[in-house]
C-alpha positions in Angstrom: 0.0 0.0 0.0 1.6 3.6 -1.1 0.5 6.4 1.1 -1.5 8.8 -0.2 -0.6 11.2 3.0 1.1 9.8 5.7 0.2 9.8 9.9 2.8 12.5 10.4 1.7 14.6 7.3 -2.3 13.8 8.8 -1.2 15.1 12.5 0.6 18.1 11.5 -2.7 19.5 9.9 -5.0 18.1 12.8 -3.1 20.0 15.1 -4.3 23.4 13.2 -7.8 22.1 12.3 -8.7 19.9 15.6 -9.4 20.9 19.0 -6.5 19.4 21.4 -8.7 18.8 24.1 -9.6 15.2 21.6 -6.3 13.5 22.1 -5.3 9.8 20.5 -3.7 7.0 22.3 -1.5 6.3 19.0 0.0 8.6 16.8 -0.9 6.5 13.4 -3.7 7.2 11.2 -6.0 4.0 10.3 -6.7 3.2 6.5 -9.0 -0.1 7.2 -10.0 -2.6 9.5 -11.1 -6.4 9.5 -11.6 -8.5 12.5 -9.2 -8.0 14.9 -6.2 -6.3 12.5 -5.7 -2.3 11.6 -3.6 -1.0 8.7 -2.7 2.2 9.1 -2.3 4.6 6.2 1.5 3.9 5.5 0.0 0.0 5.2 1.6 -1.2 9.0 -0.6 -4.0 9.8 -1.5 -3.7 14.0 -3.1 -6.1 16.0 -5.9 -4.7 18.2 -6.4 -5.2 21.7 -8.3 -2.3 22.2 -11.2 -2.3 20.2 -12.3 0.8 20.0 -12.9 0.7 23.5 -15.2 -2.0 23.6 -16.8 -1.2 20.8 -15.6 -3.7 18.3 -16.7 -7.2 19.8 -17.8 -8.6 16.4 -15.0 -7.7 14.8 -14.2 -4.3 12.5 -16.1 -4.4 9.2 -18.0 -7.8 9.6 -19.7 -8.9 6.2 -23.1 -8.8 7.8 -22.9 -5.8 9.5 -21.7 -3.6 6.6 -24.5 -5.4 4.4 -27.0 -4.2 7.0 -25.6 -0.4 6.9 -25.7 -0.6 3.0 -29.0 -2.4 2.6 -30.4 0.5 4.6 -29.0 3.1 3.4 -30.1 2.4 0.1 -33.7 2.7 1.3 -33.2 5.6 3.8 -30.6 6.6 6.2 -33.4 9.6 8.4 -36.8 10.5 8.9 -36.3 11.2 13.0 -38.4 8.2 14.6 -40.4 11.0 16.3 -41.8 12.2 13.2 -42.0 9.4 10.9 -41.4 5.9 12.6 -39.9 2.5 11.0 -39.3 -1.1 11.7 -35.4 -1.4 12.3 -36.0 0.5 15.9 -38.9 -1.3 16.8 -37.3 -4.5 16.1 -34.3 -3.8 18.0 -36.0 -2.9 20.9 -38.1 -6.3 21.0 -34.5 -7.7 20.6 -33.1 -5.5 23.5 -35.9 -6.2 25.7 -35.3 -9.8 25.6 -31.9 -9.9 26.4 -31.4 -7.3 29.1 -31.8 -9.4 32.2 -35.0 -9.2 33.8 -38.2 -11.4 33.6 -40.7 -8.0 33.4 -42.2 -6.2 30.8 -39.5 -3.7 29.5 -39.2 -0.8 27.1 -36.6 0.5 25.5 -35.3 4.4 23.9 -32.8 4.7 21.6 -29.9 8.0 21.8 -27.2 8.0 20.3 -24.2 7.9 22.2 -23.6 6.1 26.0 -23.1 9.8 27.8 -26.9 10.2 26.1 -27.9 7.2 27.5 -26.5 7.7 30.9 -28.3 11.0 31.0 -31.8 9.5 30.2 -31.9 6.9 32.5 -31.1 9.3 35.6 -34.1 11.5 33.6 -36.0 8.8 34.0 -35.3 7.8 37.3 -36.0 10.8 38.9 -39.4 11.2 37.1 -40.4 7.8 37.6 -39.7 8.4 41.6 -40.0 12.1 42.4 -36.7 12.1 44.0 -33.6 13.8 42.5 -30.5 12.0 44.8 -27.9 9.9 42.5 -25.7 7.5 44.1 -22.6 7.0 42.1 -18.9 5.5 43.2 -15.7 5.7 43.3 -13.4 5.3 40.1 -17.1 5.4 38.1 -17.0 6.9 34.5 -20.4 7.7 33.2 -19.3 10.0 29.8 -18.2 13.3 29.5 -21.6 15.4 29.2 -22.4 17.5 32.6 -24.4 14.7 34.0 -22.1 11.9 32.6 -19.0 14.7 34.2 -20.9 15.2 37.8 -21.7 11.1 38.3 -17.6 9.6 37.1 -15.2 10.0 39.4 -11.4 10.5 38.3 -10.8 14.4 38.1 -8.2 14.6 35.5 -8.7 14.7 33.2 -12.0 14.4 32.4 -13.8 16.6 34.9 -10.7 19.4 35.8 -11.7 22.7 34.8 -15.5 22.0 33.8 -17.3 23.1 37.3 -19.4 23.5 38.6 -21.4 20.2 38.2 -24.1 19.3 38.7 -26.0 18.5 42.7 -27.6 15.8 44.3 -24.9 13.7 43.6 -23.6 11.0 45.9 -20.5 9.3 45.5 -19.7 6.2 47.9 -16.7 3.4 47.6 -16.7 0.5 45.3 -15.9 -3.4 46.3 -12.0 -2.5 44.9 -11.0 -5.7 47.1 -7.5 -5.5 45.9 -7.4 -1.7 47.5 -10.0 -2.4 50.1 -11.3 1.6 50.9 -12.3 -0.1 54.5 -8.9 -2.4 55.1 -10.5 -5.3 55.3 -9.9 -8.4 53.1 -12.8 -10.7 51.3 -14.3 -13.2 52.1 -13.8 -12.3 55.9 -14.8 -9.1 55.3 -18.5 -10.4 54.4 -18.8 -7.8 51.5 -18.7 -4.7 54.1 -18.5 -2.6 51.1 -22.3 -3.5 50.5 -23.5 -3.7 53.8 -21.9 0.5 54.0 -25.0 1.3 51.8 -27.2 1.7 54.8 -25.1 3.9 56.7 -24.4 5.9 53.6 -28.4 6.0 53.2 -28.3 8.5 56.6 -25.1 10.1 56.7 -25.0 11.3 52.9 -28.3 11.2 51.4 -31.6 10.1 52.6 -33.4 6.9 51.4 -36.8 8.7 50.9 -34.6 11.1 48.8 -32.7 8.8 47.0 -33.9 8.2 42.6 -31.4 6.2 41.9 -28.1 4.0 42.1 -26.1 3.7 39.2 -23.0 1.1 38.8 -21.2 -0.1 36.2 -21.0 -3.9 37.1 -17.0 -3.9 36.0 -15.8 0.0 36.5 -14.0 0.7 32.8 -12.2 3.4 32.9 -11.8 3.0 36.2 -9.5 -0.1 36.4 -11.9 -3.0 35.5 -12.4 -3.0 39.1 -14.7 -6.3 39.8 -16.8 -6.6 42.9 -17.2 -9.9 44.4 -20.1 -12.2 44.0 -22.3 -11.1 46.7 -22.0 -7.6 46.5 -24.7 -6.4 43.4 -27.2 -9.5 45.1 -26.8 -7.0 48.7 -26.8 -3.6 47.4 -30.1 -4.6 45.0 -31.7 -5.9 48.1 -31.3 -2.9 50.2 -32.6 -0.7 46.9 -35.1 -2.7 47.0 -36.1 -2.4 50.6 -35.9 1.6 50.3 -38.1 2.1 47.1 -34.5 2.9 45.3 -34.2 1.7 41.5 -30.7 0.2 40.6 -29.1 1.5 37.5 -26.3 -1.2 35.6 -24.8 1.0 33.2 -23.5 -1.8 31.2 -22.0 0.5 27.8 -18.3 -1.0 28.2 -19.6 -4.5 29.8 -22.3 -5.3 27.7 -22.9 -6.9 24.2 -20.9 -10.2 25.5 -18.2 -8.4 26.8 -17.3 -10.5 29.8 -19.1 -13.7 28.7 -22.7 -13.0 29.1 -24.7 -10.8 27.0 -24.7 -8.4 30.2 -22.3 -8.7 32.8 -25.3 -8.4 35.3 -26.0 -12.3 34.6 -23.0 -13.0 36.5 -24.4 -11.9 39.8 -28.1 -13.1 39.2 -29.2 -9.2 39.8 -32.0 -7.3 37.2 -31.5 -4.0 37.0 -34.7 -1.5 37.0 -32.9 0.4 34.3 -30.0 -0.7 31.8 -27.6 1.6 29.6 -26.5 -0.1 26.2 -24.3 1.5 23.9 -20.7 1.0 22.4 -20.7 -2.7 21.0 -24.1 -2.3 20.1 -23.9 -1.3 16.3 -20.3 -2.4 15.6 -18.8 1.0 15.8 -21.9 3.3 14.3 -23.5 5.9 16.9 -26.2 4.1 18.8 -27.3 3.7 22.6 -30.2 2.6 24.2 -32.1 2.7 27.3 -33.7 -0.2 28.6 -36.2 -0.4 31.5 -39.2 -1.3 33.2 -42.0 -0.6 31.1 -43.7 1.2 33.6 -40.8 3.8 34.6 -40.1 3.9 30.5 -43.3 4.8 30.5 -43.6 7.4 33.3 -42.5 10.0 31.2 -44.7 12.5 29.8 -44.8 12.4 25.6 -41.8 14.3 24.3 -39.8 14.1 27.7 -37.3 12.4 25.9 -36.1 11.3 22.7 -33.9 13.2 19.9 -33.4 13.9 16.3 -30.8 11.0 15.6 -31.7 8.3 18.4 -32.5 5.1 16.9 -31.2 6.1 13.8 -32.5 3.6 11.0 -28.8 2.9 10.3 -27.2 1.7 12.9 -30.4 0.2 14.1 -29.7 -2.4 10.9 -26.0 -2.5 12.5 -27.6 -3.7 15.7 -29.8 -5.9 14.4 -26.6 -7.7 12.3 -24.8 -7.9 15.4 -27.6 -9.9 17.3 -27.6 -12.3 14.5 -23.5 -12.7 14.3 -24.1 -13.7 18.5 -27.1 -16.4 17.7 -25.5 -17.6 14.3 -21.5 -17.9 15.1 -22.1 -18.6 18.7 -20.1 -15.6 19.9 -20.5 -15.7 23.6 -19.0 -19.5 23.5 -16.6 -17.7 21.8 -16.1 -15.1 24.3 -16.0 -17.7 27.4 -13.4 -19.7 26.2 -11.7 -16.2 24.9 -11.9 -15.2 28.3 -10.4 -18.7 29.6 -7.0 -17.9 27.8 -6.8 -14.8 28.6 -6.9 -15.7 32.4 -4.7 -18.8 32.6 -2.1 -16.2 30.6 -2.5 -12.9 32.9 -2.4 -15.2 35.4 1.0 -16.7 34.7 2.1 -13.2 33.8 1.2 -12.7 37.6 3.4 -15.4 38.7 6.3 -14.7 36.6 6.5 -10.7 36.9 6.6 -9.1 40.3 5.0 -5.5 38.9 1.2 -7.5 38.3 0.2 -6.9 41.5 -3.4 -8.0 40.4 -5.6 -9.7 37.5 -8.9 -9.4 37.5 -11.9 -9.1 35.4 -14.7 -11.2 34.0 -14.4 -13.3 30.5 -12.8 -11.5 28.2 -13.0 -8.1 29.8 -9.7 -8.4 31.9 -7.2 -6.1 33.2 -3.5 -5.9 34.8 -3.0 -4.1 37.4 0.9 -3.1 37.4 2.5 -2.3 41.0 5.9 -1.0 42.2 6.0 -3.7 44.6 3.1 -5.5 45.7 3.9 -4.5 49.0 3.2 -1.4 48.8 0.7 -1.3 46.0 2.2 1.7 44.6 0.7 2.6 40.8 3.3 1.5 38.2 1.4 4.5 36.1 5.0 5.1 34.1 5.4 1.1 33.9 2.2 1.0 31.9 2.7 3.5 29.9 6.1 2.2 28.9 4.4 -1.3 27.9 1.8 0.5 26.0 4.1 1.8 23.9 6.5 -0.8 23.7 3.2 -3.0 22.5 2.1 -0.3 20.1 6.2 0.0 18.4 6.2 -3.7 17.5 2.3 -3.8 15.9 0.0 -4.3 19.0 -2.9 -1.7 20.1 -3.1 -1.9 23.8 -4.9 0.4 26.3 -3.7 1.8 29.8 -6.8 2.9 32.3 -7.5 3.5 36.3 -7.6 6.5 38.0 -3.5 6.4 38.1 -3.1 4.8 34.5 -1.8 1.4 35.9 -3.8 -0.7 34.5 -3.6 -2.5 31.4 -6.5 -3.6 29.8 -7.4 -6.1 27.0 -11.1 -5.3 24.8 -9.9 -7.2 21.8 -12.6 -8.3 19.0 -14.2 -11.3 19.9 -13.7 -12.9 16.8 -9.6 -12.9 17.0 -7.9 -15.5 16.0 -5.9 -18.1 18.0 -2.8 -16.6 15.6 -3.7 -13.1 16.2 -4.0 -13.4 20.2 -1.3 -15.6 20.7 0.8 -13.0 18.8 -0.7 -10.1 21.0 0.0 -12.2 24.3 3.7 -13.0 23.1 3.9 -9.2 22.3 2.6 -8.0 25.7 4.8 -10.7 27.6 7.8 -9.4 26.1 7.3 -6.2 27.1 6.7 -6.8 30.8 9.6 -8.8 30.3 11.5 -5.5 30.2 9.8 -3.9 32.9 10.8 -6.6 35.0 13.5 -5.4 37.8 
């Protein structure tokens, strides 16, 4: 492949045209993209362990997805769904409705990205209940929008500078076992983290107050930070008991993520209210909101919606992508994807003294690099340095956590046993070289 401009030539004019605040992770520029592989526009071929942040699980440019997108376009890419209504939404939803957990009558509203959809269901929520406090937690990201800003967590870099944010806003500690916010240690701990709930329910916000509590069932950004088995089971118990609806914003998690069509199934618990979005519609701009039918349906006509949500498009997208699951068996996939990942990471652990943790669920799973375990001090540089060793010698890997020392894997679901083994080799010998 001859360059018809290369990534250098393509950065120096983004950096007049662009807004800085939009960084990359990588300085290359990508041409194309098939299953798990990237060319960039000098033809480098890169192996991707990122995709897209989560966005990619059936692969880039899947045959049946980009038939969908074209076999729609060519009858009609808009009308707005609130003016003049179509079948690829209301199909979707009956699809969505089915597989969000939850054996109750649900509905569903389509936005377009998962800030949007975060937004709406805290709408939602506090119509539904007539109260207005959010509960959020620690090392949460919920988007970038004021809402999305005011629920996540880490300041810098995505909140610093924006206030002020918005109120009624509660933020209490996740089940981070590995750094335990109350210095205790699971099992004996008996999931203290949870049982904390009630106390936070007088000395932070009152229960009778309280809309809504809204968790990412593995925290992203956050660190891939993954509670323990009884913990979702308690905290939707003591919602329960208070009249407070639980919100599983499942945008990174979701869409066979960890395993599971949503990473909820792993802990048995139905959320009143589930956010869908990235791996959705294989990469084109589409998020839903899923819910019980009767707090979907609390809302007055024209509360919400918007111009693009549900998008005929990317509905088709979405529609493909539930197919690829039933018809290739993709969450199989997924589970024994996520079986090699762990017995790897976990001999990674054994062998190199700066994994201080692994953790995770399926193929959603994370390193957590240490200065000594010890002291659990962030290896942030460390990560960084592995990142871009990875990304010199072809591989696309991610660094996330509120101190950037964990290393994440959201690779394709349909990689090959080639392509990952080649990934793994690639990250192995880099922590090779950060080993002391």
């Amino acid at each position: 492949m001859t360059a018809s401009i290369s990534s250098e030539a393509l950065g120096a004019i983004r950096q007049t045209v662009m807004a800085n605040g939009n960084v990359s992770a990588t300085p290359c520029y990508i041409e194309r993209a098939e299953g798990a592989l990237l060319w960039d526009v000098e033809g480098r071929e890169y192996i991707d362990f990122a995709g897209g942040i989560a966005v990619m699980n059936v692969g880039h440019s899947h045959p049946r997805v980009v038939e969908a997108i074209k076999r729609q376009a060519e009858k009609f890419t808009h009308t707005c769904f609130m003016v003049l209504p179509y079948a690829p939404a209301v199909r979707l939803a009956e699809k969505l409705g089915d597989a969000v957990p939850g054996e109750f009558p649900k509905a569903t509203l389509f936005v377009n990205s998962g800030a949007e959809a975060v937004e709406n269901a805290v709408k939602i929520a506090r119509y539904a209940t007539r109260r207005q406090g959010i509960i959020a937690f620690d090392n949460a990201f919920h988007g970038r929008t004021y809402l999305g800003m005011s629920l996540t967590s880490k300041v810098k870099p995505y909140k610093f500078g924006f206030g002020p944010f918005m109120p009624e806003i509660y933020r209490m500690p996740y089940a981070y076992c590995y750094r335990c916010h109350f210095g205790l240690t699971y099992p004996e701990c008996g999931v203290a983290c949870a049982d904390y709930l009630r106390d936070f329910l007088v000395t932070h916000t009152a229960p009778e107050h309280t809309a809504a509590i809204i968790a990412e069932p593995i925290l992203g950004e956050g660190g891939f930070i993954t509670p323990p088995a009884e913990y979702f089971p308690k905290i939707k118990a003591i919602c329960n008991e208070f009249g407070i609806l639980f919100i599983a914003d499942e945008i990174q998690t979701g869409m066979g993520r960890t395993g599971t069509m949503f990473a909820m199934e792993h802990w048995g618990v139905d959320a009143d209210i589930t956010t869908v979005a990235k791996s959705l519609a294989a990469g084109m701009p589409l998020s839903a909101v899923v819910g019980r039918k009767e707090l979907m349906d609390a809302v007055h006509a024209g509360g919400i919606g918007g111009t693009y949500g549900g998008n005929p498009v990317a509905c088709a997208a979405a529609l493909a992508v539930f197919d690829i699951f039933e018809t290739e068996d993709l969450l199989a996939r997924a589970r024994a994807l996520g079986a090699t990942l762990r017995t790897r990471f976990d001999a990674f652990m054994a062998q190199y003294e700066i994994v201080g943790d692994v953790r995770g669920a399926g193929p959603m799973l994370a390193l957590e690099l240490v200065e000594d375990r010890r002291s659990k001090k962030p290896a942030g540089a460390a990560a960084k340095a592995l990142v871009k060793y990875c990304y010199d010698r072809g591989l696309i890997l991610l660094a996330c956590g509120s101190h950037g020392n964990i290393i994440r894997v959201l690779m394709p679901l349909v990689i090959t046993e080639d392509q990952l083994e080649k990934g793994l080799g690639i990250m192995e010998e880099g922590l090779a070289t950060l080993k002391k």
